[in-house]
C-alpha positions as CSV (number, residue, x, y, z in Angstrom):
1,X,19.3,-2.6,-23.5
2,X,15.6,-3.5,-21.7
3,X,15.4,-6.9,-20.8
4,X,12.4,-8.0,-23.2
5,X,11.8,-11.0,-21.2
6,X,10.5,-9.4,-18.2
7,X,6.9,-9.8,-17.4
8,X,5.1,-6.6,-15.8
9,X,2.7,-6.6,-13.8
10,X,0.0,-6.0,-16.0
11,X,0.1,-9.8,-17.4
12,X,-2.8,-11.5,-15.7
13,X,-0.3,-14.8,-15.3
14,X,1.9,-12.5,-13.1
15,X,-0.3,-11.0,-10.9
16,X,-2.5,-13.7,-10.3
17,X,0.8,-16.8,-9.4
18,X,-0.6,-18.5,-6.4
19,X,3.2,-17.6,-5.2
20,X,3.7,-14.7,-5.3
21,X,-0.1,-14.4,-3.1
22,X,1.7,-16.6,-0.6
23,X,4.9,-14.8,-0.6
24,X,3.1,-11.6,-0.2
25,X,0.8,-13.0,2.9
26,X,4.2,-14.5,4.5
27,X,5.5,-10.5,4.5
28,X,2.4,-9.2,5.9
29,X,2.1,-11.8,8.4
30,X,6.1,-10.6,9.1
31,X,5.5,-7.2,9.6
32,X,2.7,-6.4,10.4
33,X,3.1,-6.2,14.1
34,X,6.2,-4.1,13.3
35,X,4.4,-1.7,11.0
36,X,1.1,-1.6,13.7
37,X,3.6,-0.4,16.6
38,X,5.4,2.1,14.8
39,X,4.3,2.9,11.5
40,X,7.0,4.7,9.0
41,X,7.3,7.9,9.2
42,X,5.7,9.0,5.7
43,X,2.6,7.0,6.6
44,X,1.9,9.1,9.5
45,X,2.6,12.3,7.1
46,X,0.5,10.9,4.5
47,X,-2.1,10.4,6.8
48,X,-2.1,13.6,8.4
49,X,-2.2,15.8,5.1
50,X,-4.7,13.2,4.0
51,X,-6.8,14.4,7.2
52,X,-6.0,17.9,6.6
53,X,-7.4,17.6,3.4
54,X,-10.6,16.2,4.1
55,X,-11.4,18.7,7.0
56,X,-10.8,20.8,4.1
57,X,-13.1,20.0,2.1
58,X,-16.1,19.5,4.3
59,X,-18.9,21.1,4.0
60,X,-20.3,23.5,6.5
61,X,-22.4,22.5,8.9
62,X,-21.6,18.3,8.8
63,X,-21.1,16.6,12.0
């Protein structure tokens, strides 16, 4: 059975706890040299196709 109790994101008193900001920064801060020396894999694919796309849809003649 769904445990009712559980708050989703969507309540303004979740997303917006002062802790869970500073537990968030405290990750980033962790890995973000990790992440900048070697991203994951699917990054680099996302960015790619994401690049590929946008050549794409260019329009002729743009610099």
């Amino acid at each position: 059975m769904r445990d009712c109790s559980t708050r989703r994101p969507f309540h303004s008193d979740v997303t917006t706890d002062p802790r869970l900001h500073g537990i968030a920064r405290g990750l980033a801060e962790l890995y973000e040299p990790q992440v900048r020396e070697n991203p994951p894999e699917r990054w680099t694919k996302l960015a790619a196709e994401v690049e590929r796309r946008l050549r794409r849809t260019e329009p002729k003649g743009a610099d």
